[in-house]
TORFI-574432 format. One record per residue (C-alpha): residue number from 1; residue in three letters; chain; x, y, z. Coordinates in steps of 0.2 Angstrom, whole numbers, plus 5000, padded with zeros to 4 digits. Layout:
N
{r NUM; 'Ala'; 'A'; {X; Y; Z}},
...
***
This chain:
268
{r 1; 'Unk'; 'A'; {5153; 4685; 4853}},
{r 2; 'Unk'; 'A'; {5146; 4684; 4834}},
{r 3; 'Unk'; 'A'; {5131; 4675; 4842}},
{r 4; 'Unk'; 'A'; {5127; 4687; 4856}},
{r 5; 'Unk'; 'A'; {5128; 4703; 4846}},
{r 6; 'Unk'; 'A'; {5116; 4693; 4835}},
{r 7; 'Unk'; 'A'; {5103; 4694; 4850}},
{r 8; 'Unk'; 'A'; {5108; 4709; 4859}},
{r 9; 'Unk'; 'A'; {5120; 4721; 4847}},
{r 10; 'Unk'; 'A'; {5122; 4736; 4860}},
{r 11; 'Unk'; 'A'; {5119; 4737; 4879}},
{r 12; 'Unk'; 'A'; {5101; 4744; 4885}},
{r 13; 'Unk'; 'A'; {5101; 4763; 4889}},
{r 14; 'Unk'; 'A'; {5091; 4754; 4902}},
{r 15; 'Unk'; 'A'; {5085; 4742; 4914}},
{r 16; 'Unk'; 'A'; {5068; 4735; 4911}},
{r 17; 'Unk'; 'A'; {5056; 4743; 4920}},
{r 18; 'Unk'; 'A'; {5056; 4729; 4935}},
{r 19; 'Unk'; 'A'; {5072; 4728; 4938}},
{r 20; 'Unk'; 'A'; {5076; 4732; 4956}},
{r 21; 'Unk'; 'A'; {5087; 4749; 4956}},
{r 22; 'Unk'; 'A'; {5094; 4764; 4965}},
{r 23; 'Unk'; 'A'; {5094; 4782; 4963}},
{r 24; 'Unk'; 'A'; {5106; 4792; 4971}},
{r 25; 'Unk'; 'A'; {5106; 4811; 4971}},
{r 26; 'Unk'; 'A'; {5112; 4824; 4983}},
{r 27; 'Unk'; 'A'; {5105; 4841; 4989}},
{r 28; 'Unk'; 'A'; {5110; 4855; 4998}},
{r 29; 'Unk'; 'A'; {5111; 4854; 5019}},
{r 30; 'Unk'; 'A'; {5095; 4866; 5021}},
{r 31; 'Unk'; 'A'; {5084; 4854; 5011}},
{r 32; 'Unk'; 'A'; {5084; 4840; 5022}},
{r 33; 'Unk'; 'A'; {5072; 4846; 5035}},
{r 34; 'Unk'; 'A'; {5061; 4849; 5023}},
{r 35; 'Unk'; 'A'; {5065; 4832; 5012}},
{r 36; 'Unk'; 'A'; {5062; 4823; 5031}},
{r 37; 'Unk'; 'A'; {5045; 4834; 5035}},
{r 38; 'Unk'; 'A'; {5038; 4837; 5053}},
{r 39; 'Unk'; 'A'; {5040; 4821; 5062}},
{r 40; 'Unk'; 'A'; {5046; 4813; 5045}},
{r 41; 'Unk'; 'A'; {5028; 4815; 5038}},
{r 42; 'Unk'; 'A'; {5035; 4821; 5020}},
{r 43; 'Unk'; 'A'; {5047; 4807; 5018}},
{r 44; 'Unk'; 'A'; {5035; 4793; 5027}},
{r 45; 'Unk'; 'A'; {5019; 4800; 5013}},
{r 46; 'Unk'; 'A'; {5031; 4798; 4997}},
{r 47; 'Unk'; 'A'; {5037; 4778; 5004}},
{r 48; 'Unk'; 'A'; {5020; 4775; 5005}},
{r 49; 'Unk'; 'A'; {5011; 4784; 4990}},
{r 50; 'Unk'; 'A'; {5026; 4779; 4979}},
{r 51; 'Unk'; 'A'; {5030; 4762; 4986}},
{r 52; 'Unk'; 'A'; {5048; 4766; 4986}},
{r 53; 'Unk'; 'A'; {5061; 4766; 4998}},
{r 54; 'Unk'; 'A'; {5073; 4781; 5005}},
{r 55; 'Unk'; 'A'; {5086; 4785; 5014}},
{r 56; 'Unk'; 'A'; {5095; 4803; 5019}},
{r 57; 'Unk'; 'A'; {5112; 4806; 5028}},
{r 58; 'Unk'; 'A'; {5119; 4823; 5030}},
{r 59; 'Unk'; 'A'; {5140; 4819; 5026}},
{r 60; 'Unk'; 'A'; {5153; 4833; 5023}},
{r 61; 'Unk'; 'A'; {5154; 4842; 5007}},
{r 62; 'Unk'; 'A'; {5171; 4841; 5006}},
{r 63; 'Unk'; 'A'; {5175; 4857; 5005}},
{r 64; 'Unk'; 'A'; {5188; 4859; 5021}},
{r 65; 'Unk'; 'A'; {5175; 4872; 5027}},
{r 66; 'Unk'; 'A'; {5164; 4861; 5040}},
{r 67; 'Unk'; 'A'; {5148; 4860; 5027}},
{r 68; 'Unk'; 'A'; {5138; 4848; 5024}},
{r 69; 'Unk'; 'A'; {5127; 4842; 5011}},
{r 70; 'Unk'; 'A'; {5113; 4828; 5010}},
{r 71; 'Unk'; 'A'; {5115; 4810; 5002}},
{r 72; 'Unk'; 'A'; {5097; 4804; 4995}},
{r 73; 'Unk'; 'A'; {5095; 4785; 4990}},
{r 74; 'Unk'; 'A'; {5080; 4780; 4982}},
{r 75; 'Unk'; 'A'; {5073; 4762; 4980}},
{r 76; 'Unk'; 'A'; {5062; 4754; 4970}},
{r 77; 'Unk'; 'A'; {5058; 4738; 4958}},
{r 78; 'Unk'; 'A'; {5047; 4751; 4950}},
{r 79; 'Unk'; 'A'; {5055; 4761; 4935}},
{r 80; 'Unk'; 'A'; {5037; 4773; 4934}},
{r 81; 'Unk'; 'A'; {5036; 4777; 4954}},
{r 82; 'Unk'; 'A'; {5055; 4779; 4958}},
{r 83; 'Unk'; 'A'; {5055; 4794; 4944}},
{r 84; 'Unk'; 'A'; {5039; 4803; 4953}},
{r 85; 'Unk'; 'A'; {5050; 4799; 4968}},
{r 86; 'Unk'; 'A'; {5066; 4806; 4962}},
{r 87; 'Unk'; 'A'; {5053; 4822; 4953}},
{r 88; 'Unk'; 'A'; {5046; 4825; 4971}},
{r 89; 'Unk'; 'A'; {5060; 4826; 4982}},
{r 90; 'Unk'; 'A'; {5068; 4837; 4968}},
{r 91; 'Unk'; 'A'; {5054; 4850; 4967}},
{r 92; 'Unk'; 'A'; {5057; 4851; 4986}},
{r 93; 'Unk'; 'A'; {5074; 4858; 4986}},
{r 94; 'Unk'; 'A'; {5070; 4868; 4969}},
{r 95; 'Unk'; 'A'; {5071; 4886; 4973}},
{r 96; 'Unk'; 'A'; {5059; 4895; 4962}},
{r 97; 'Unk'; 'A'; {5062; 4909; 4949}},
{r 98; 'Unk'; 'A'; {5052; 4923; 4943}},
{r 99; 'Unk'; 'A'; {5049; 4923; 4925}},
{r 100; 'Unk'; 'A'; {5048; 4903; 4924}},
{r 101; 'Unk'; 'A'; {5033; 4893; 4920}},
{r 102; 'Unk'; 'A'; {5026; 4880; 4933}},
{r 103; 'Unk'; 'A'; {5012; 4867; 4932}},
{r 104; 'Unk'; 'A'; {5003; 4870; 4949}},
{r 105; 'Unk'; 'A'; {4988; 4863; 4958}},
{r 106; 'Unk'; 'A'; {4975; 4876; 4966}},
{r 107; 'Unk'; 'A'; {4975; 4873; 4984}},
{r 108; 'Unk'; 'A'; {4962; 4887; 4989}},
{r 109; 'Unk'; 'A'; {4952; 4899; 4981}},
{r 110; 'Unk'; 'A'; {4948; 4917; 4992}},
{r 111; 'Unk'; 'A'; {4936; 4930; 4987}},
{r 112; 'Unk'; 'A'; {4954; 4939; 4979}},
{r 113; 'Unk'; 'A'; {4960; 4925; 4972}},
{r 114; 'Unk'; 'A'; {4968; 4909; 4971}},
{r 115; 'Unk'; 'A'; {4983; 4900; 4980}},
{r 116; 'Unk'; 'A'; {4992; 4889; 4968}},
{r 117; 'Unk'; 'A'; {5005; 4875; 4974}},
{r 118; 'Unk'; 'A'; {5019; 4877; 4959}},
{r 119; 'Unk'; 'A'; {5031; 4865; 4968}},
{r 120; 'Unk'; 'A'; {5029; 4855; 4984}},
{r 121; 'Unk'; 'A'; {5025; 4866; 4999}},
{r 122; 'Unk'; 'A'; {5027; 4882; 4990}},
{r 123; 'Unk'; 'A'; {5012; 4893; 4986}},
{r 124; 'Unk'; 'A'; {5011; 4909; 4979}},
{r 125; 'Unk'; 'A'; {4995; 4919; 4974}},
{r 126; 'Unk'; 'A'; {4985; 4920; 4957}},
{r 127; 'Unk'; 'A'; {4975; 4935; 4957}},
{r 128; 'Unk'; 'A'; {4959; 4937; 4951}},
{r 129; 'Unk'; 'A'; {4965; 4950; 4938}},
{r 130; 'Unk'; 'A'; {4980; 4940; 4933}},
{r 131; 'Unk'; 'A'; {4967; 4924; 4927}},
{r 132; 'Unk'; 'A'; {4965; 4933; 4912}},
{r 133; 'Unk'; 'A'; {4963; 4947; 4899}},
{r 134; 'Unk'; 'A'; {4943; 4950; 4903}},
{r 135; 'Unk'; 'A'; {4936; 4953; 4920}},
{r 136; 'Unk'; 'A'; {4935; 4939; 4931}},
{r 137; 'Unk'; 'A'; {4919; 4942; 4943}},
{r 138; 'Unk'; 'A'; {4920; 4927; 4953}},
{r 139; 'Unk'; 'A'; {4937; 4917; 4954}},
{r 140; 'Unk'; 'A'; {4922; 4900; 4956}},
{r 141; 'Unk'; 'A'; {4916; 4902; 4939}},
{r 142; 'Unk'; 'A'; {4936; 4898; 4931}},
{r 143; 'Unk'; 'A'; {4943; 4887; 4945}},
{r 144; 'Unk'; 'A'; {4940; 4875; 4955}},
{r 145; 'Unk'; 'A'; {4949; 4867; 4971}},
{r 146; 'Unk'; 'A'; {4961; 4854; 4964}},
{r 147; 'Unk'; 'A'; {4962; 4860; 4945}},
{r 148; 'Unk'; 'A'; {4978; 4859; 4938}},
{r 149; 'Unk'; 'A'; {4985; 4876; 4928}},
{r 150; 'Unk'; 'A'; {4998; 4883; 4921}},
{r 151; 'Unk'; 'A'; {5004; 4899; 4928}},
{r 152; 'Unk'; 'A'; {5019; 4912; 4927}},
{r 153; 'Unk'; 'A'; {5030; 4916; 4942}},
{r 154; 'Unk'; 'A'; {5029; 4934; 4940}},
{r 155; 'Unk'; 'A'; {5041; 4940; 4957}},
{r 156; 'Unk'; 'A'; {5045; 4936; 4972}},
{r 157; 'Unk'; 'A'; {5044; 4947; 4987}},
{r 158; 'Unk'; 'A'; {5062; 4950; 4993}},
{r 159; 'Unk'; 'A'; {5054; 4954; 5010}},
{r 160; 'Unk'; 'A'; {5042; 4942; 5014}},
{r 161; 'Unk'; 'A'; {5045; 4927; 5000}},
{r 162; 'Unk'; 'A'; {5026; 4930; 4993}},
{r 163; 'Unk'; 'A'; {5023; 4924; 4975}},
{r 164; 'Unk'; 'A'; {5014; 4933; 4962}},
{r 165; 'Unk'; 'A'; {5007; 4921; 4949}},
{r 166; 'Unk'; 'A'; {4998; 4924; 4934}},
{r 167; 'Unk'; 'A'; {4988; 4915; 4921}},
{r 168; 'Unk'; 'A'; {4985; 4929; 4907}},
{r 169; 'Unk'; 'A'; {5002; 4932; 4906}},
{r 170; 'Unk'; 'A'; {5004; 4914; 4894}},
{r 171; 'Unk'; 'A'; {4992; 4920; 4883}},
{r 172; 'Unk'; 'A'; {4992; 4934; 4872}},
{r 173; 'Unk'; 'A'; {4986; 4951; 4873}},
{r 174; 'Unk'; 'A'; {4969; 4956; 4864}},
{r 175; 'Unk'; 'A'; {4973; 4969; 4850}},
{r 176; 'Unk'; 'A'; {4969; 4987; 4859}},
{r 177; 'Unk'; 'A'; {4967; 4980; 4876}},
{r 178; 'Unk'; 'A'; {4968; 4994; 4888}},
{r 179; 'Unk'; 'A'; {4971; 4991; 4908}},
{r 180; 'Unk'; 'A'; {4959; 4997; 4917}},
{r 181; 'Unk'; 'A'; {4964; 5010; 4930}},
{r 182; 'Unk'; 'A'; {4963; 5009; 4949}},
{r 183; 'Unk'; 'A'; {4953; 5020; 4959}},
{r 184; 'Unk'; 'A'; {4962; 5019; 4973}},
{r 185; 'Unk'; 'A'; {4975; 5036; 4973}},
{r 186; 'Unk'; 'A'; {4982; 5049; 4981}},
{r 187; 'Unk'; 'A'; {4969; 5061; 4989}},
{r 188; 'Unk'; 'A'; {4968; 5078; 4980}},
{r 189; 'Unk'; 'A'; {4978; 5093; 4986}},
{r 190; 'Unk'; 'A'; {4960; 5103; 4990}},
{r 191; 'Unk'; 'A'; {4954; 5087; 5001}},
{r 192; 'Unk'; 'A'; {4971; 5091; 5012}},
{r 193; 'Unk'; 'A'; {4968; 5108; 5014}},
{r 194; 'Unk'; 'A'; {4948; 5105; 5019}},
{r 195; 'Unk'; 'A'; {4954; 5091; 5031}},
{r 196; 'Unk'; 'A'; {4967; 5106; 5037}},
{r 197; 'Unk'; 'A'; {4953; 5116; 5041}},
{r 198; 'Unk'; 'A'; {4942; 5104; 5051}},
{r 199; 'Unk'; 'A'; {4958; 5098; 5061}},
{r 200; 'Unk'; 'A'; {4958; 5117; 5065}},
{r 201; 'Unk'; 'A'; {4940; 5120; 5068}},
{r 202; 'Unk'; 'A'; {4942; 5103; 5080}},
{r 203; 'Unk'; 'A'; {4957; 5110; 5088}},
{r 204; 'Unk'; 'A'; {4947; 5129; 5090}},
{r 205; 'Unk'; 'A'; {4932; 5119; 5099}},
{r 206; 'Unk'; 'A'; {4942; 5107; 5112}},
{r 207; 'Unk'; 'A'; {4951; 5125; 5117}},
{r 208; 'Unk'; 'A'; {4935; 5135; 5119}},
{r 209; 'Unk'; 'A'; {4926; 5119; 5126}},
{r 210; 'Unk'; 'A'; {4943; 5117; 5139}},
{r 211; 'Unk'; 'A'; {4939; 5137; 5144}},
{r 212; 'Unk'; 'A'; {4920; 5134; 5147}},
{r 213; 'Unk'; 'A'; {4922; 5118; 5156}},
{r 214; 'Unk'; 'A'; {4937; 5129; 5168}},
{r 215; 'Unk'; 'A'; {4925; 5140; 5171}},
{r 216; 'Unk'; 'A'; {4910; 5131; 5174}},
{r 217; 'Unk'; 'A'; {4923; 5120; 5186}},
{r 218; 'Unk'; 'A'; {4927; 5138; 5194}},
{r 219; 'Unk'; 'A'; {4907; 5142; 5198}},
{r 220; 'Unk'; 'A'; {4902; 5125; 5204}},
{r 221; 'Unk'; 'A'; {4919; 5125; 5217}},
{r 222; 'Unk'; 'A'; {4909; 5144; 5223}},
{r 223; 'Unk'; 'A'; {4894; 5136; 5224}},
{r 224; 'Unk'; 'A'; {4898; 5121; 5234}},
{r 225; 'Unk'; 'A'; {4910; 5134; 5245}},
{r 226; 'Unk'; 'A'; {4892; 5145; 5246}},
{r 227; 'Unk'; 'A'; {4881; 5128; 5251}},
{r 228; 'Unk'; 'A'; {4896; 5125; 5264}},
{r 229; 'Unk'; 'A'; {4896; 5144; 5272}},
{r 230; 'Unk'; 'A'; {4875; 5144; 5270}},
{r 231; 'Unk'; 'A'; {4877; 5126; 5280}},
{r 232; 'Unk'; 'A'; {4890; 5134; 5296}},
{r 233; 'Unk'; 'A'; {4875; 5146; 5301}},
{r 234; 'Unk'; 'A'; {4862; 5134; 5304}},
{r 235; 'Unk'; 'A'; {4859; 5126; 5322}},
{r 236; 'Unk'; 'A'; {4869; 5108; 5322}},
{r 237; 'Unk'; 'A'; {4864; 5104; 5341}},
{r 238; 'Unk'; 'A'; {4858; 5087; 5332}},
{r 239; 'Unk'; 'A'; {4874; 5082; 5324}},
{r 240; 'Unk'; 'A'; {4881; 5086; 5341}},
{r 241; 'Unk'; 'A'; {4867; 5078; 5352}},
{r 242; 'Unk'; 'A'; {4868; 5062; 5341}},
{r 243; 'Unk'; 'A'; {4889; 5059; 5343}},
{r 244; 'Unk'; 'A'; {4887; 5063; 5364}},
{r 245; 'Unk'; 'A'; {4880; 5044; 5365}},
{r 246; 'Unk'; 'A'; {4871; 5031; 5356}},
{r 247; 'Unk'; 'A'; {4855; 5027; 5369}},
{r 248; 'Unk'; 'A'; {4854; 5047; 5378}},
{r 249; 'Unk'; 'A'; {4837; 5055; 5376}},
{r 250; 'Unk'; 'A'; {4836; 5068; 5362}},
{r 251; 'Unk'; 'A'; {4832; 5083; 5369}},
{r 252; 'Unk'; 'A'; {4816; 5092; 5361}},
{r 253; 'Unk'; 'A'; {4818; 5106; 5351}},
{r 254; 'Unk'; 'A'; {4810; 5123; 5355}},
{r 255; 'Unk'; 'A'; {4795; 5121; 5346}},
{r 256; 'Unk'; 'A'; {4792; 5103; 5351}},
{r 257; 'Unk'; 'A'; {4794; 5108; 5371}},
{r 258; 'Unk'; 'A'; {4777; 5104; 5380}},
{r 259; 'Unk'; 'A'; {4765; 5121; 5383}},
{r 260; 'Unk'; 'A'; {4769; 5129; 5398}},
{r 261; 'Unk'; 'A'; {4755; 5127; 5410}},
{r 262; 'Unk'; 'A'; {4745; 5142; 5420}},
{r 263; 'Unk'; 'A'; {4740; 5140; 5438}},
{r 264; 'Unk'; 'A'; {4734; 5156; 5439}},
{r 265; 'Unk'; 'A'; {4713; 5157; 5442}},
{r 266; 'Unk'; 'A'; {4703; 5160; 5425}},
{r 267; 'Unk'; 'A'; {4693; 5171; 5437}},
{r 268; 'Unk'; 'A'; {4700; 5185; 5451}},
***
């Protein structure tokens, strides 16, 4: 014993770095879909960017409620890939909290902002007045698709689940900085009461424009009853002669009947 603690006195704190091992960790019910992915697409990308292998089961929790909870092994001769293993299925089932501070990755950049992912498949939005003290005029000209950044998890919306982030926030304040105030406010009691007034005018005009197009109505109904009267008094003998049959002969009118011929001598 004498000659052992002479070459080793203590145990390791740990194995060496090639030495094959396994992690073991469990996570709440809810995380394993997402653990998994669509189709196993999360679980399948870590095995392979990692070169690690894992294995899920869902098992009771023990509790004598019927909950369950997931068992996660993690694989690996690789001390290095097995911890970004074991940090990435963690920041899967991390539930984030305002107030903390994440290291994210931009994701996308919009004219109002940025999207940065502060833990795997969770977003939330960095906007262009939260990137710092001065005016930002174009999100481009401070970030970049793929940067890295730190950045405040400022709330959460209790509705929807949306993220306020915020760079400026880790920094501190200029002496005598001042926010600038929106524009975008409550229109003025004098605006309402104008607006009042149109609605009226509008109202006043669809009423009188109701009245004249009543009456109009009223005069053309008496002038097509006018054309229909004027219409009975003329001759019809065509519309009549043209329903008695298809082929008959017309017969001429007055002034198209042949001139009524004299056999009387021009001379007595």
């Amino acid at each position: 014993m004498g000659e052992m603690l002479k070459t080793i006195p203590e145990p390791r704190e740990d194995f060496k770095p090639f030495v094959p091992r396994m992690v073991q960790i469990e996570v709440a019910s809810e995380f394993i879909g997402a653990i998994i992915g669509k189709g196993g697409e999360t679980i399948q990308g870590m095995q392979k960017e990692f070169g690690t292998t894992i294995t899920i089961e869902e098992v009771d929790a023990g509790k004598g409620d019927g909950t369950t909870k997931g068992v996660v092994d993690i694989f690996g001769t690789d001390k290095a890939a097995m911890d970004a293993t074991l940090e990435r299925i963690k920041g899967i089932c991390a539930v984030p909290e305002a107030g903390q501070v994440y290291h994210g990755k931009v994701v996308s950049i919009l004219e109002f902002g940025a999207f940065i992912e502060i833990l795997p498949g969770k977003e939330g939005l960095l906007h262009v007045s939260e990137i710092a003290w001065t005016k930002t005029e174009k999100v481009e000209d401070v970030l970049k698709v793929g940067d890295e950044v730190d950045v405040k998890l400022l709330e959460i919306d209790a509705k929807t689940g949306k993220m306020r982030l915020s760079m400026r926030a880790l920094t501190e304040k200029p002496e005598g900085y001042v926010e600038p105030k929106r524009e975008r406010g409550p229109r003025r009691e004098g605006d309402r009461r104008e607006g009042d007034r149109r609605e009226g005018d509008r109202r006043e005009g669809n009423r009188n424009n109701g009245g004249e197009r009543r009456e109009n109505g009223r005069r053309d109904g008496e002038r097509r009853e006018g054309g229909r009267r004027e219409g009975d008094r003329g001759p019809r003998r065509d519309n009549r002669q043209g329903q008695q049959g298809g082929n008959a002969p017309r017969k001429p009118r007055f002034e198209d009947a042949a001139p009524e011929q004299n056999n009387e001598p021009d001379v007595f």
